[in-house]
N, C-alpha and C positions, 0 to 999 in steps of 0.2 A: 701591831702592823708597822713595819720600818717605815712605808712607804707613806699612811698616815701621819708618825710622828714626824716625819721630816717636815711633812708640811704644813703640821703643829707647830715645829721650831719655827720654821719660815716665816707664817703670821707674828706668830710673840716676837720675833726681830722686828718686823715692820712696825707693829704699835708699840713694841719700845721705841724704837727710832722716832716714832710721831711721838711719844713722849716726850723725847729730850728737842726733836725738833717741831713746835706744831705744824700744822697744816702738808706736814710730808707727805701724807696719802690725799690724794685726790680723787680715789671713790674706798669704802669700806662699807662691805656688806657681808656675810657669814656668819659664823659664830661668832659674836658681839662679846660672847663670855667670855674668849680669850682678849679682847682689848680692855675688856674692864680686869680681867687679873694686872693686865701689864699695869693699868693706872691706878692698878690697888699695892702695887710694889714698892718699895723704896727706890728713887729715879737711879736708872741704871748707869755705870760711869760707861764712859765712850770706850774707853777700852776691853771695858767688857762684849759691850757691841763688837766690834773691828774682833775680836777671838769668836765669838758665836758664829758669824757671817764665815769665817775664813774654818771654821769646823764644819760647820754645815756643806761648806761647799766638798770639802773632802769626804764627808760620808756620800754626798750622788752616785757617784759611778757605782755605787755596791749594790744601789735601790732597784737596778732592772727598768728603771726608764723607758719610757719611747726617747731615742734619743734626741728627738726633737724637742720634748717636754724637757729633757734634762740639760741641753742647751739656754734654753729659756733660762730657767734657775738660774744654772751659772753665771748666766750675762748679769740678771737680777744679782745676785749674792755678789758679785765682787762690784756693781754699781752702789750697794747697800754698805758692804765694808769699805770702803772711801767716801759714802755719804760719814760715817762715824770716823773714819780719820778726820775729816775734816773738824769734828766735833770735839774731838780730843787735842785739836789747835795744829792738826799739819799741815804745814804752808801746803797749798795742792793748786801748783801753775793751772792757767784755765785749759791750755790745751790739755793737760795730763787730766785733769777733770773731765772734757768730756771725751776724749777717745776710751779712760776707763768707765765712765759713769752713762755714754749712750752709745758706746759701739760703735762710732763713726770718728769718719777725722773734719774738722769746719776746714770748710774751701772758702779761702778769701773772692771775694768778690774781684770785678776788672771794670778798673774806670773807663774805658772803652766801652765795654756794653752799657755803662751808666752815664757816659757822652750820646749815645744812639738813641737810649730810650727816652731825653731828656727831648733829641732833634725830633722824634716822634711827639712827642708830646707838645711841642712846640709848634707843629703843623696840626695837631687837633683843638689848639686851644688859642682862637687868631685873637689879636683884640691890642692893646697897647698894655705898658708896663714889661716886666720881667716877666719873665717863666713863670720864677714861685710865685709871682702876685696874683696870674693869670690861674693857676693852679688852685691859689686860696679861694680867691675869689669864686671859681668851677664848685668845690666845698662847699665853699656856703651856701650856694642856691641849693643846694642839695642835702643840706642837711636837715634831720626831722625834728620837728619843734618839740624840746622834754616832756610837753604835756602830752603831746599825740607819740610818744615811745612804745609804751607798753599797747595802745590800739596797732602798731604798724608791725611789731611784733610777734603777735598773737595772729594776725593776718597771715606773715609770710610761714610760721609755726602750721597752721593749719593747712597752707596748700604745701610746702614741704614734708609735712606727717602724711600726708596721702599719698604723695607719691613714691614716699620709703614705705608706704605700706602694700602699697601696688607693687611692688616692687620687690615685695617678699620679705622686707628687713627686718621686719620684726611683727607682731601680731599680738592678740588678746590684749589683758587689763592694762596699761600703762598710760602715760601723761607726763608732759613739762609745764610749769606755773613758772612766772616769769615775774623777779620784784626788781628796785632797785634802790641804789646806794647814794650818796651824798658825795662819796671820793674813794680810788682805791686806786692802787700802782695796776692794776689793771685796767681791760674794755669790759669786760665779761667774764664772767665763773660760773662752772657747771659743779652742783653739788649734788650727789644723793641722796636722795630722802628715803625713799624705802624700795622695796623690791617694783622695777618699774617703774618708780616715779622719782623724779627730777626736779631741782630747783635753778635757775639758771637768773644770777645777779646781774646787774645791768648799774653801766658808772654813769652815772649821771653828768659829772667834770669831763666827761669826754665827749664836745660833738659828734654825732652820728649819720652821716649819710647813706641815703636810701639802699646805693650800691652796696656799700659796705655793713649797711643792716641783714642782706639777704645774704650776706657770705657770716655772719657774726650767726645767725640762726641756725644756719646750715652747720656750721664749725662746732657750735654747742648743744644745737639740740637731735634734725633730722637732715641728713644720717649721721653726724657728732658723735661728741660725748654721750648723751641720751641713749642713742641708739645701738654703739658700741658696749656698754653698760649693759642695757637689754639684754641686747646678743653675748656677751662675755659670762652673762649670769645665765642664762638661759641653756646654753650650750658648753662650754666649758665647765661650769661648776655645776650645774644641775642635770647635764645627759653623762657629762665624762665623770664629773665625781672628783674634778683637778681645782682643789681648792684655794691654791695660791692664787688663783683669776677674781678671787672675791676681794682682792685691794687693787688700786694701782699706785704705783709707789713714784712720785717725781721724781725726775735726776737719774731714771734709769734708761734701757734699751725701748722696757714695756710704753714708757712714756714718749716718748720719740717718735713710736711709729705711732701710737695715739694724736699724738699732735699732725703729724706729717697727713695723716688720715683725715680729718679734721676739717685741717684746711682746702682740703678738696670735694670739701661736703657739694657745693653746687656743679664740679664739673662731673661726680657723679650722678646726681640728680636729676639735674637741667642739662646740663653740656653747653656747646656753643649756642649763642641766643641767649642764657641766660638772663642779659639785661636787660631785654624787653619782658621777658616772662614777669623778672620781678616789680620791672614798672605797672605794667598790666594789675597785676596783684597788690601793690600798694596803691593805687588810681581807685580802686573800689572803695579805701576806707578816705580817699580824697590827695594820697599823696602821690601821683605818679609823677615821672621826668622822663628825661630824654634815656631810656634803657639804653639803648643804642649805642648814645655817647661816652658812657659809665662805663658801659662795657669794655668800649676801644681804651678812655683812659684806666681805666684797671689794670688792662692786658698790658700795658707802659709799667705802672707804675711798679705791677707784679715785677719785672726785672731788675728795680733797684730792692729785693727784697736782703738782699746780701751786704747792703749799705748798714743795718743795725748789728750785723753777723762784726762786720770790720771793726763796729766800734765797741764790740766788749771783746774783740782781740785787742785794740788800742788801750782802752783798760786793764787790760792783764800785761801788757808791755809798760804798764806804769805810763801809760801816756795820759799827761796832762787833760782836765776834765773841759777846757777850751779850745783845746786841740777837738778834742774828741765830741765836744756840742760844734763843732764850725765846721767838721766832716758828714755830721747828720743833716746839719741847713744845708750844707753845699749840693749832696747826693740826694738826700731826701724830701729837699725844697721847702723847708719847714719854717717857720718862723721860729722865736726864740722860746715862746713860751710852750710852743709843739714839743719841741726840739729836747727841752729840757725836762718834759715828762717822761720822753724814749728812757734817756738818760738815766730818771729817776729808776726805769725797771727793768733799766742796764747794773745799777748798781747796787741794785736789791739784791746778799747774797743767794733768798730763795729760787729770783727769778731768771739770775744768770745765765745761768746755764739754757733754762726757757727757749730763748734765740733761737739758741742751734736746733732744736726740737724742730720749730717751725720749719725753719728756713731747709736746713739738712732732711728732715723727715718729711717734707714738703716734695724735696727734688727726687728722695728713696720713692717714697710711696708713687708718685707723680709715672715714674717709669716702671713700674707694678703694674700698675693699670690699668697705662694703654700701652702693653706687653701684647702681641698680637696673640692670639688662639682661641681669647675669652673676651666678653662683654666687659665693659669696666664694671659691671653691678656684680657680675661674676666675679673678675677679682678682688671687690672689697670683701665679700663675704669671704672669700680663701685666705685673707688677708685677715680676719678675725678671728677666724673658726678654725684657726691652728695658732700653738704659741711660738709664733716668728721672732726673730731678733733681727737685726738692722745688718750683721753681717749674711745673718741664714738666707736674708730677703738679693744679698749682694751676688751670693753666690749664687742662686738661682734666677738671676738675672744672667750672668755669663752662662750658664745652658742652652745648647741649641733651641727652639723654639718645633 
């Protein structure tokens, strides 16, 4: 069956590529027996990759696709054959990486809207000292003590799983467990474990506040990663029979609007108010705060999201790495040792690219959503249960309504 092995080939490129690069897939699930061939191979050289991807992608148009199913591919396949240039040593500028690797172009940020949202901030947060001190300080009363993580965790898990379940998003056997780590260039990682179930790691080196625990749950588990997972296997590879949906591959289109999705885990769930909902819900295991306040400063701080987008453009312009730590403190209000963790997973070549995921897949998804005609729970699910790409999602945004 053509249409079968295309999508044999497809896999066996992905777990080659996670051969030669680990951790390139960030969920696999399916035939497991095509990943254990690839790592029962002699490791593939990069150029052999960069020829497979760019054959593969020439055999599509013959396969009779839905051409939305075959869009997808292509986006994937040529973000996959530039993941393997990259691997076989081609210089690959960052913008050229991600207009070919996620389908979009990054919009630099404007210090003007990072001047307003600073004089915002500045009227919610009275008291003496700077901004950023006044900012840290707001941080700290609010952060959850490492011992009580995984109880404040598992709280907001529980009242977010019910209401993605109320909510239609997914149903029967499934589950998230929640451990954590000693240090890692990340906040959080969503891992699968098996059909349904979820491992979601938690960095301990990173203070965590209450606010940003309820969007960190929301982003990885419900409606997250977890639940897109569910829903991807669920519907795509187990009603349609479209196998490629059983990896997801960083660095691509598919990743993008995962992340972009993600991030909007509580303004689909909760919506506005959110940060009372969440105060309310951590106050039961003892840690509630001012929701209220969290929420206003969020809703600020969410505008300087484009402040980390600037600084791994400033690293792809060869800009000096105290240039580019004194552009984070200045916009992001960080202190030094904050500042130079961003840094650290600005300069990570796996997580590079990452940024633009959020920030960009952030502002796609974000006008998805609340697209007028449908519910925003209505659009995430149309937003899953089709394989979109970040242009297919562009252009049917310019359609009438």
């Amino acid at each position: 069956m053509p249409v079968d092995a295309a999508v044999r080939d497809y896999l066996l490129l992905a777990f080659r590529l996670d051969y030669r690069r680990p951790g390139l897939l960030s969920v696999c699930s399916g035939d497991l027996g095509l990943r254990e061939q690839a790592r029962g191979e002699p490791p593939p050289s990069a150029g052999s990759l960069v020829r497979a991807a760019g054959e593969l992608a020439l055999r599509l148009p013959g396969l009779g696709l839905a051409p939305q199913r075959e869009r997808f591919l292509s986006a994937q396949l040529l973000a996959m054959e530039w993941s393997a240039r990259r691997l076989a040593g081609q210089a690959v500028p960052f913008r050229t990486e991600i207009a070919t690797s996620y389908d979009t172009v990054p919009e630099p940020g404007s210090p003007d809207e990072y001047r307003a949202a600073h004089r915002d901030l500045d009227a919610l947060l009275p008291g003496r000292g700077d901004l950023a001190a006044r900012l840290a300080a707001h941080r700290r009363r609010d952060e959850v003590p490492p011992a009580r993580l995984v109880v404040a965790v598992e709280a907001l898990s529980v009242a977010l799983r019910g209401r993605a379940r109320a909510a239609g998003l997914l149903s029967g056997a499934e589950g998230v467990v929640f451990e954590t780590v000693a240090d890692a260039a990340w906040s959080a990682l969503h891992q699968r474990q098996a059909a349904g179930r979820s491992r979601i790691l938690l960095n301990l080196a990173v203070p965590v506040r209450r606010a940003a625990l309820a969007r960190l749950v929301a982003h990885e588990a419900y409606p997250g990663h977890h639940t897109e997972q569910w829903r991807r296997e669920a519907l795509l590879v187990g009603q349609r029979g479209w196998g490629e949906h059983a990896v997801v591959v960083l660095g691509t289109p598919q990743s993008l609007l995962a992340e972009g999705a993600a991030e909007l885990g509580l303004h689909v769930l909760v919506g506005p108010g959110w940060g009372r909902w969440a105060a309310e819900v951590l106050d039961t295991v003892g840690l509630g705060f001012d929701g209220e306040l969290a929420e206003r400063v969020e809703r600020c701080t969410a505008r300087l999201a484009r402040v980390r987008q600037d600084a791994a453009l400033m690293l792809d312009d060869r800009g000096a790495a105290d240039d580019v730590l004194a552009h984070l403190r200045r916009w992001l209000l960080l202190d030094e040792g904050r500042a130079r963790r961003v840094l650290r997973f600005l300069a990570d070549p796996r997580w590079r690219g990452h940024t633009v995921a959020y920030v960009e897949g952030a502002a796609l998804v974000r006008r998805w959503l609340d697209r007028p005609g449908a519910t925003v729970v209505q659009r995430w699910c149309a937003l899953h249960d089709e394989p979109w790409t970040p242009s297919g999602l562009r252009a049917e945004l310019r359609r009438p309504v």
